[in-house]
Backbone as CSV, one residue per row, in Angstrom:
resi,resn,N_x,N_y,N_z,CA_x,CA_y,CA_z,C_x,C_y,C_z
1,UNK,47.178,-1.181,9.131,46.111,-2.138,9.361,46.644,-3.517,8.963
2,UNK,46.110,-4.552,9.621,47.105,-5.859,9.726,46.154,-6.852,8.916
3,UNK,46.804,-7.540,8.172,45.857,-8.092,7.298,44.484,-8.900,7.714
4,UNK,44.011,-9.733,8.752,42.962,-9.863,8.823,42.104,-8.614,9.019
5,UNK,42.309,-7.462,9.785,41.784,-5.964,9.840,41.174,-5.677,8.424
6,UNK,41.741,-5.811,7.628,42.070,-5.608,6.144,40.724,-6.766,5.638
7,UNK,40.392,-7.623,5.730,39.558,-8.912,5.336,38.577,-9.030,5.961
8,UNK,38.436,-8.175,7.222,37.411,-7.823,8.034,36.393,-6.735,7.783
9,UNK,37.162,-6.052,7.043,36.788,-4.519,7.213,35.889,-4.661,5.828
10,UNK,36.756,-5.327,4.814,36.020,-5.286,3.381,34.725,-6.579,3.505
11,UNK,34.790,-7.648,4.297,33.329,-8.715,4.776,32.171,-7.822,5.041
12,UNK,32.484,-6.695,5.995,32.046,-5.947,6.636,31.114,-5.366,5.534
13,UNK,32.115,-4.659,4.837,31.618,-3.537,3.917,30.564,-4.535,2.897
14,UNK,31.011,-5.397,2.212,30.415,-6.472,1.527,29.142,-6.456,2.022
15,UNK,28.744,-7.065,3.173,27.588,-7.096,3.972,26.737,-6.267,4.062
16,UNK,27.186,-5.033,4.552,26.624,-3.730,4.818,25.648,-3.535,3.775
17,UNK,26.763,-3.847,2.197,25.868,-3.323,1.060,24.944,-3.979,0.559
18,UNK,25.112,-5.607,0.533,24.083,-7.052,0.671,22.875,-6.003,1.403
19,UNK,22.936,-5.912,2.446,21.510,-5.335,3.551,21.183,-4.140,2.372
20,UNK,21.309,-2.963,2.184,21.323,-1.871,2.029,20.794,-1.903,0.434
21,UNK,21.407,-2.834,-0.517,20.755,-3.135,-1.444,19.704,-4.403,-2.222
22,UNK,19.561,-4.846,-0.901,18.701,-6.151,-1.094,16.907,-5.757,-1.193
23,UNK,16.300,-5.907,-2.081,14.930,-5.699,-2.497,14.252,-5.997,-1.136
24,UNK,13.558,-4.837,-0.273,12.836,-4.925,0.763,11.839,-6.124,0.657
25,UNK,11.986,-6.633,2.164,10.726,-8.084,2.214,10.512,-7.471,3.567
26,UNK,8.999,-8.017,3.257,7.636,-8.157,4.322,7.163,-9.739,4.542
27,UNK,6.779,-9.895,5.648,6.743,-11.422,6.044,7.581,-12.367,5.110
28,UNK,9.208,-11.699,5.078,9.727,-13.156,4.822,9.974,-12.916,3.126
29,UNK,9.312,-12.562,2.465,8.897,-12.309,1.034,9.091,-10.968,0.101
30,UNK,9.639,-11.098,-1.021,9.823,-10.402,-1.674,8.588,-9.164,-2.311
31,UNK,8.423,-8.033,-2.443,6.652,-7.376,-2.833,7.455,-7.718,-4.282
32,UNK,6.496,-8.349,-5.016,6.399,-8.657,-6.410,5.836,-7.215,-7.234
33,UNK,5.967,-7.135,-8.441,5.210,-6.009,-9.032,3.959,-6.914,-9.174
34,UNK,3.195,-5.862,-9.515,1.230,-6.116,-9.730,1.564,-6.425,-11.584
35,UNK,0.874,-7.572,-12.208,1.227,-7.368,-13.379,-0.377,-7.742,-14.282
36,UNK,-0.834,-7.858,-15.191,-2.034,-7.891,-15.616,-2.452,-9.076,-15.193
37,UNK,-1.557,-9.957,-15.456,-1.427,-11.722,-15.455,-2.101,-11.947,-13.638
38,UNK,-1.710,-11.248,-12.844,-1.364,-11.448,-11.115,-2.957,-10.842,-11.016
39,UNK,-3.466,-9.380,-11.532,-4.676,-9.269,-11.639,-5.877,-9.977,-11.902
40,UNK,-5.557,-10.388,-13.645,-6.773,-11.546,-13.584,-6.797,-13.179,-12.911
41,UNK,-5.561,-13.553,-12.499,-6.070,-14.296,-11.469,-5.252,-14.569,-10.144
42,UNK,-5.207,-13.416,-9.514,-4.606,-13.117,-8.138,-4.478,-14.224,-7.316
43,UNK,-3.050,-14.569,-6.543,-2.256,-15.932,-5.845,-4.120,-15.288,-4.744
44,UNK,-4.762,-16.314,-3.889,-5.019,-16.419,-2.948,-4.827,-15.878,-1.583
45,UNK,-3.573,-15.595,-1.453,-3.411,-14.376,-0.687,-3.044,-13.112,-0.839
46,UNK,-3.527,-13.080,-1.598,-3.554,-11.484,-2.320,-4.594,-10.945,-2.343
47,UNK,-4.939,-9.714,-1.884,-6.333,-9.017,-2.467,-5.654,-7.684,-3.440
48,UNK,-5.493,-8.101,-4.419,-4.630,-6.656,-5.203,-5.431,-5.598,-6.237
49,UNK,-7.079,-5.643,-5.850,-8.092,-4.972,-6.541,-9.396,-4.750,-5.259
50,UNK,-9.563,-4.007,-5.928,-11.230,-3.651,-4.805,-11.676,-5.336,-5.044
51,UNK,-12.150,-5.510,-4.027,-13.014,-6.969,-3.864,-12.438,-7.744,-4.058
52,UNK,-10.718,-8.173,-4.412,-9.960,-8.582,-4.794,-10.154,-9.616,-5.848
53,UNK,-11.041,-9.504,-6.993,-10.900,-9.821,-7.964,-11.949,-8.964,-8.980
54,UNK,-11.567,-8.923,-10.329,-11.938,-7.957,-11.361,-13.767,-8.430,-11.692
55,UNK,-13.925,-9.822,-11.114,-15.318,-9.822,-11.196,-16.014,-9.409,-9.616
56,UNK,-15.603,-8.984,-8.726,-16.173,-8.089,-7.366,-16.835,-8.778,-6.695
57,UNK,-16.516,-10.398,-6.313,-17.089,-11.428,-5.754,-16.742,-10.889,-4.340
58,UNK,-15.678,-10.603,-3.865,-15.290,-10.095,-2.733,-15.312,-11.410,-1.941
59,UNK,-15.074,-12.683,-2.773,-14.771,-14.207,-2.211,-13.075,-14.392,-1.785
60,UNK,-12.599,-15.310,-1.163,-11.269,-15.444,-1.069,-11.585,-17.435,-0.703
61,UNK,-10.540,-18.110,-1.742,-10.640,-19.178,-1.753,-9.693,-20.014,-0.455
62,UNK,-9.467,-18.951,0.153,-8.510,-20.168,1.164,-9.559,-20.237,2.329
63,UNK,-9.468,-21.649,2.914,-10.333,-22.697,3.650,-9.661,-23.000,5.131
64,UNK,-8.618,-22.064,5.559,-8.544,-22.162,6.797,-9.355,-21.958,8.207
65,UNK,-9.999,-20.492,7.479,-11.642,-20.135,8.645,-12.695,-20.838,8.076
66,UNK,-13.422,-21.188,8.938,-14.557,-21.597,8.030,-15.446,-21.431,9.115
67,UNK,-17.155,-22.159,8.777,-17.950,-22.011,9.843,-17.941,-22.689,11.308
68,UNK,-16.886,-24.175,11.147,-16.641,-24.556,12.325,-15.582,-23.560,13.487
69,UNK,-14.693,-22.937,12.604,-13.776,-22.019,13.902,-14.370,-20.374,13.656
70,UNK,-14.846,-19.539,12.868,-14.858,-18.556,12.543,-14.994,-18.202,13.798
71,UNK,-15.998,-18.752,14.857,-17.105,-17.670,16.191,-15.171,-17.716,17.049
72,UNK,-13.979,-18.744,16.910,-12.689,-18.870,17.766,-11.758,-17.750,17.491
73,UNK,-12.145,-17.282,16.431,-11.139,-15.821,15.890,-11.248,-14.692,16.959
74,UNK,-9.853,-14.196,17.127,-9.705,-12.910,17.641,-8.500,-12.177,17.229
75,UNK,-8.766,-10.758,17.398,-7.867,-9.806,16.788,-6.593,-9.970,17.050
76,UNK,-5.776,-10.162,15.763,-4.463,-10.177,16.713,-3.692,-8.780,16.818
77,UNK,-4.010,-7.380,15.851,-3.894,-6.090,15.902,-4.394,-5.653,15.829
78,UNK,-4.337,-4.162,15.287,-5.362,-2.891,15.361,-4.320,-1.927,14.757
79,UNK,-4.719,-1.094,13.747,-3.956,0.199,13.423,-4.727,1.391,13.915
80,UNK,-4.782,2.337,14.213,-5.843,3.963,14.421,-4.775,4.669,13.141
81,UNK,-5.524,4.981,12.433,-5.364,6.112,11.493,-5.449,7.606,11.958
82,UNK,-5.983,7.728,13.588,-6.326,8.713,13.655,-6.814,9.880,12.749
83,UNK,-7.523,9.230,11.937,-8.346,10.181,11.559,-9.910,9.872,11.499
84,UNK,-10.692,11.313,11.829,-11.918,11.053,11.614,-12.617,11.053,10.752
85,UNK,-14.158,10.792,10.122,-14.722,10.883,8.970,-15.236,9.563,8.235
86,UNK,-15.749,9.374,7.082,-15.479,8.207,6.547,-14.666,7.685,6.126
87,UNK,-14.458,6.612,6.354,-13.220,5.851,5.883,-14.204,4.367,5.021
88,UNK,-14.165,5.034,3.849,-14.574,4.313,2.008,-13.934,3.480,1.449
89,UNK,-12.360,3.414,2.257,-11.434,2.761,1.024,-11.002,1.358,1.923
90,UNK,-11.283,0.454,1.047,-11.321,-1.186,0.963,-9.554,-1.140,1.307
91,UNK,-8.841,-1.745,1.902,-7.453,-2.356,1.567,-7.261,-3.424,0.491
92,UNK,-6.251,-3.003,-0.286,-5.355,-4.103,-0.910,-3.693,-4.633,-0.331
93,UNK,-3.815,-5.899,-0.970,-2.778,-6.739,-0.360,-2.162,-7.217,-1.510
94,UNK,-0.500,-6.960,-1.009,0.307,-7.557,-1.925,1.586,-7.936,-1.190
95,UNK,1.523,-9.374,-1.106,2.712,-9.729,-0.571,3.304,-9.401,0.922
96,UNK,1.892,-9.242,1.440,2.229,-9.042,2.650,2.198,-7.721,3.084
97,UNK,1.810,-6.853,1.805,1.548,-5.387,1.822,-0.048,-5.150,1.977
98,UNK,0.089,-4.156,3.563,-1.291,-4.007,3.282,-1.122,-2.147,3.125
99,UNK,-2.244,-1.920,1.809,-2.355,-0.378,1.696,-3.505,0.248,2.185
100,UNK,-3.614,1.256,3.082,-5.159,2.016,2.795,-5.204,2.882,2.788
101,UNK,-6.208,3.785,2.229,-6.165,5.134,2.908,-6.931,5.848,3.477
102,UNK,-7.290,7.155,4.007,-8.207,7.507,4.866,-8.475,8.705,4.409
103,UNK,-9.667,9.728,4.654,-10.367,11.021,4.176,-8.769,11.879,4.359
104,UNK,-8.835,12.813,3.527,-7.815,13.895,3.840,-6.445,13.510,3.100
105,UNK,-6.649,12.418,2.158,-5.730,11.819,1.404,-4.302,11.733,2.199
106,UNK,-4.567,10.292,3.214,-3.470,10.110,4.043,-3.282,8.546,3.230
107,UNK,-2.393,7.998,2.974,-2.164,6.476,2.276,-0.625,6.019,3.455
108,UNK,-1.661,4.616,4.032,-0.860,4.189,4.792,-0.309,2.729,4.218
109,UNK,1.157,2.225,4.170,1.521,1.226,4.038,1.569,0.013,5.622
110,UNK,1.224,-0.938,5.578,1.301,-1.815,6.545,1.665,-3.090,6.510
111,UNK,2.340,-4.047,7.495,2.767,-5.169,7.267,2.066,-5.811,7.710
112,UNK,0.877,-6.684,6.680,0.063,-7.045,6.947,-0.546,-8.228,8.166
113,UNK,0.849,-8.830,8.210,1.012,-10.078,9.656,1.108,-9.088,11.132
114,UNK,1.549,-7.790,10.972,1.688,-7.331,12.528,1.195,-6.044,12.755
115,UNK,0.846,-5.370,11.430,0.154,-4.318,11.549,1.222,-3.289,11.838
116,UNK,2.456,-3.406,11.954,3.275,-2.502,12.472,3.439,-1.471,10.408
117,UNK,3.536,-0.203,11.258,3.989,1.072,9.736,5.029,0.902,8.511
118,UNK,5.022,-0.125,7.674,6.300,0.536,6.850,6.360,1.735,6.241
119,UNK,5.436,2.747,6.011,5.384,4.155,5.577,4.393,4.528,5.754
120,UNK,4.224,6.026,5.640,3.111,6.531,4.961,3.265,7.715,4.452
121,UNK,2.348,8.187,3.656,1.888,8.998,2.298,0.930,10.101,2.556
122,UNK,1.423,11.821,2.615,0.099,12.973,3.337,0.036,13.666,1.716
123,UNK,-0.547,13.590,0.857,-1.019,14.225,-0.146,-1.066,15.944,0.275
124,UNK,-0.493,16.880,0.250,-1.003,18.511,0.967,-1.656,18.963,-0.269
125,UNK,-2.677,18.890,0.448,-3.923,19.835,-0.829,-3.405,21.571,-0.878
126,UNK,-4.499,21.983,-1.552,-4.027,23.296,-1.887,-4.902,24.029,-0.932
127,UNK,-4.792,25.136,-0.310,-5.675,25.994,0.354,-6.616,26.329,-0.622
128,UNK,-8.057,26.642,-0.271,-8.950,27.011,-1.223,-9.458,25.835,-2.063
129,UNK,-9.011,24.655,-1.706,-9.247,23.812,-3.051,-10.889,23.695,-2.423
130,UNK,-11.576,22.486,-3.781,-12.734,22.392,-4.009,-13.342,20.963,-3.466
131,UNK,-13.860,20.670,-2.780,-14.352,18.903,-3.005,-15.118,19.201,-2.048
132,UNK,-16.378,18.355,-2.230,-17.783,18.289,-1.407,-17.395,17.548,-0.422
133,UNK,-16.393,16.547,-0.221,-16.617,15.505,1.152,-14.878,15.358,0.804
134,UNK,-14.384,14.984,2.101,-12.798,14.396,2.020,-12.248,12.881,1.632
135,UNK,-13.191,12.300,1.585,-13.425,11.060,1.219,-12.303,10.279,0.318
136,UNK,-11.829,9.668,0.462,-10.524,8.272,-0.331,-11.449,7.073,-0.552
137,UNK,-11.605,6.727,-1.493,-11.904,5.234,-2.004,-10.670,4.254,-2.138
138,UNK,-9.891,4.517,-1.838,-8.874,3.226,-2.073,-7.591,3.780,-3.004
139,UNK,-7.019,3.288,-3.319,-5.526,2.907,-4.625,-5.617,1.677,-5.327
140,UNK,-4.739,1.744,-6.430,-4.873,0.733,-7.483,-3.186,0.389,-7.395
141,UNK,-3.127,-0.653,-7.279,-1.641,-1.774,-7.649,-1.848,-1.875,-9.095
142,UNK,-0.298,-1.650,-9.465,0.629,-2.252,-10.698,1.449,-2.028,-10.740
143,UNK,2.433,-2.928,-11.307,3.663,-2.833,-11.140,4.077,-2.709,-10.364
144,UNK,5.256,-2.030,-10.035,5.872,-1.754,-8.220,5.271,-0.193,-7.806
145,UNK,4.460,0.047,-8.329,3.889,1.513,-7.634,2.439,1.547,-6.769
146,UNK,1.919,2.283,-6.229,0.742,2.557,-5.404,0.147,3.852,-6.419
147,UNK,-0.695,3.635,-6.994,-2.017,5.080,-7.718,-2.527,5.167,-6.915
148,UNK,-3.175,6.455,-6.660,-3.972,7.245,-5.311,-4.350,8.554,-6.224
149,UNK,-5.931,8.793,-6.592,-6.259,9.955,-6.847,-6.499,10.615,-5.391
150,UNK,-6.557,11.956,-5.851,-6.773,13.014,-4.974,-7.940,13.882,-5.036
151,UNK,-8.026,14.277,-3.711,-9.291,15.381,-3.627,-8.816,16.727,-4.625
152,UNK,-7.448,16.699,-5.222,-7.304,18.199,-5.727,-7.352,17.980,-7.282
153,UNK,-8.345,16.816,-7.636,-7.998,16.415,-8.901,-6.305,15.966,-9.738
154,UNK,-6.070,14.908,-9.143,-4.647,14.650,-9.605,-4.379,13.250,-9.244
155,UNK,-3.338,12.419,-9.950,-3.263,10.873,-9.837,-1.679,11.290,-9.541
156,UNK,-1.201,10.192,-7.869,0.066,10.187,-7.797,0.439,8.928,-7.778
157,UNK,1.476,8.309,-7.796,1.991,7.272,-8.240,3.312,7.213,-7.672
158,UNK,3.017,6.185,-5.996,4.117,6.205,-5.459,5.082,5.067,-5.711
159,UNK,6.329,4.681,-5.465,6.635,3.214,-5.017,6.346,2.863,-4.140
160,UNK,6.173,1.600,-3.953,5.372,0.773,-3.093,6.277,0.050,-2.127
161,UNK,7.202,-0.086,-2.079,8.328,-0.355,-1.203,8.611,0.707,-0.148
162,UNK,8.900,1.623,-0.881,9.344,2.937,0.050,7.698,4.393,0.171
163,UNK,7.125,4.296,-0.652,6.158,5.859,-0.329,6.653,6.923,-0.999
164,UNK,7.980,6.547,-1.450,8.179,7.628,-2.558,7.842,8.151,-3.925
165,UNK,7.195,9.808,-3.899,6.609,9.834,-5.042,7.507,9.719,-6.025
166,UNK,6.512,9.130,-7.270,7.045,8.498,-8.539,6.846,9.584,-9.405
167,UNK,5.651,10.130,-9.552,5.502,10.917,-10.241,3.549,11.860,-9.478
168,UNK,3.654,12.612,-10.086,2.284,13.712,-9.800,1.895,14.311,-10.967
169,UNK,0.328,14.034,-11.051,0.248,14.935,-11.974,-1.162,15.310,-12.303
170,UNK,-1.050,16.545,-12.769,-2.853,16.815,-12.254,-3.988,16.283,-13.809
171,UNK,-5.248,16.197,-13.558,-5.650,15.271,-13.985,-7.139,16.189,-14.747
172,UNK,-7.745,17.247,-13.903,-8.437,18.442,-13.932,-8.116,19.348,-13.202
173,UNK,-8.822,20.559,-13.058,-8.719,21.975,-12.953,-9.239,21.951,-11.424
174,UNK,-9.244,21.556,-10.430,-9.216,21.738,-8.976,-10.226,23.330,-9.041
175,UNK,-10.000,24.267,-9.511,-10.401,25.506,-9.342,-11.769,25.756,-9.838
176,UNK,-12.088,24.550,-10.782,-12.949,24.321,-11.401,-14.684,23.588,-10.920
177,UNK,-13.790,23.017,-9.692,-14.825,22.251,-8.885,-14.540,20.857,-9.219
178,UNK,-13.114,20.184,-9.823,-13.254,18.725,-10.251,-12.428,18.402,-9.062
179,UNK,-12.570,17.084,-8.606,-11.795,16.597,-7.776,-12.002,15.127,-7.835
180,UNK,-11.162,13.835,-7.253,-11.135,12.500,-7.332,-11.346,11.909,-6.337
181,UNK,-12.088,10.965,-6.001,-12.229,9.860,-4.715,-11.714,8.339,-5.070
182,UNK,-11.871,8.499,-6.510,-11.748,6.946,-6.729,-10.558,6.517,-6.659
183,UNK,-10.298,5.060,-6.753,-9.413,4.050,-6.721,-8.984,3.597,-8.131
């Protein structure tokens, strides 16, 4: 191999690993961890709590829509979850991350500018398990993970970059008749 071959090959490799180990971005931007500080008073474009703030105003201070253009808005996507049932759970946003999830404990990651999939998350319940309705209320942000209770009584805790579980772990006795909806 002839020496530029040689200076090529290792740029190459250099690069490759730049991509491969560079902290995933969504619109442009780095996903920050969720931290207490980011909670009690969340950047503006963030919704990183039910109602997106800890007092449940379910307000958002940015002044781009307002009552003169609101009736000019139109969709610029659409996701189908394909699934049926109620769908309870509010989205949160972080950094361009949008999370939700749907009955049957499905947790979808989305990029919130195009709506296109960066992952998603199928919880497999247990045969026989217990719960009156299939119902998801949402997930909770912190840190770099996604919380998601379950219908089988149990809190999982994915990363939020990738959908990979972090950890599982059960929370009550499923057999018992306990099970989770909340967020």
């Amino acid at each position: 191999m002839n020496r530029f071959a040689t200076f090529a090959a290792a740029g190459l490799t250099v690069f490759a690993a730049a991509i491969t180990l560079a902290p995933p971005t969504v619109a442009g931007q780095s996903y920050r961890p969720v931290t207490d500080e980011r909670l009690e008073s969340p950047e503006p474009e963030n919704w990183l709590s039910y109602r997106g703030t800890y007092n449940g105003w379910g307000y958002s201070p940015l002044d781009e829509i307002d009552v003169s253009n609101v009736r000019d808005l139109k969709p610029v996507w659409a996701f189908s979850t394909n699934t049926t049932g109620g769908h309870e759970s509010p989205p949160v946003v972080n950094d361009g991350v949008m999370f939700i999830t749907t009955p049957g404990n499905l947790l979808y990651a989305l990029d919130a500018e195009t709506g296109d999939l960066l992952w998603r998350y199928r919880h497999n319940l247990p045969q026989g398990r217990i719960a009156f309705h299939d119902t998801n209320r949402g997930v909770a942000l912190f840190g770099d993970k996604v919380y998601m209770a379950t219908l089988d009584a149990r809190v999982v805790a994915l990363d939020a970059r990738t959908g990979d579980v972090v950890w599982d772990t059960p929370v009550a006795d499923n057999s018992a008749g306990y099970y989770m909806t909340m967020a």
